[in-house]
C-alpha positions in Angstrom: 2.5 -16.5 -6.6 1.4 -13.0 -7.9 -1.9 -11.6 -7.3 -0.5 -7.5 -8.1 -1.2 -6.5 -11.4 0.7 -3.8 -12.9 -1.3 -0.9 -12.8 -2.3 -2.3 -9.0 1.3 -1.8 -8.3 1.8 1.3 -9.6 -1.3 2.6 -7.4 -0.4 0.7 -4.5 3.3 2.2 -4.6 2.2 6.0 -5.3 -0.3 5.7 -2.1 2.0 4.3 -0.2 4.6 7.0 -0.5 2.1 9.1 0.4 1.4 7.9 3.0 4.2 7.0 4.4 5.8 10.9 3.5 2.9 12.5 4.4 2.6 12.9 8.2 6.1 14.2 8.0 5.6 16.6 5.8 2.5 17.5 6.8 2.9 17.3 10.4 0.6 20.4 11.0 -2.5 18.6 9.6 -1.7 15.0 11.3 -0.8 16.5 14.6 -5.2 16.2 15.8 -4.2 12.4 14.9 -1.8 12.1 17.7 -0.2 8.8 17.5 -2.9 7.4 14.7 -0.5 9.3 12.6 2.3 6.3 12.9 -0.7 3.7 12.0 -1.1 5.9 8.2 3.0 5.5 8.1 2.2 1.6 8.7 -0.5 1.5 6.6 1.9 3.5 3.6 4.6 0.5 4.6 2.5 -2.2 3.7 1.1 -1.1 0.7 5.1 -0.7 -0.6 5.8 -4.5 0.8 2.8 -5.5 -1.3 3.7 -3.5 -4.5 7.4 -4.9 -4.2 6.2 -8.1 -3.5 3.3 -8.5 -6.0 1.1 -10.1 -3.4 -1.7 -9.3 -1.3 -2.8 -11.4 1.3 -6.2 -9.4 1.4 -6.5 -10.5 -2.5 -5.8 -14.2 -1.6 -8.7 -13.9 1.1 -11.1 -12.8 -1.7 -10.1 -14.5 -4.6 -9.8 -11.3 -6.4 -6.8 -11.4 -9.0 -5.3 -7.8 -11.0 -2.6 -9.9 -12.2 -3.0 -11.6 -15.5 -3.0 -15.4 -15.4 0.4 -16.0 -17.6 2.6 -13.5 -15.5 2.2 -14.9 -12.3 
């Protein structure tokens, strides 16, 4: 069951790459994070598994819905 629309997706898989890149690349501006920095790369993680999935349990929870009705 889909809950990800498209343009959700899309969002959710550009912020996640971020996220998941960025303390490495950045390290100089994560290093005050210590090891919070490894809970952004988790956080980058899940929004990729719910982009590639098309499902957010969060969504579910509060019966929000980006994906149209027919697609699912």
């Amino acid at each position: 069951m889909a809950n990800v629309g498209s343009l959700d997706r899309t969002l959710r898989f550009l912020l996640g790459a971020v996220l998941v890149l960025a303390p490495f690349l950045l390290a100089e501006a994560f290093a005050p994070l210590g090891a919070w920095r490894y809970a952004v790369v988790a956080w980058g993680v899940v929004m990729i598994g719910t982009a590639a999935f098309r499902f957010c349990p969060a969504y579910t929870l509060l019966g929000i819905r980006t994906c149209p009705a027919g697609k699912a």
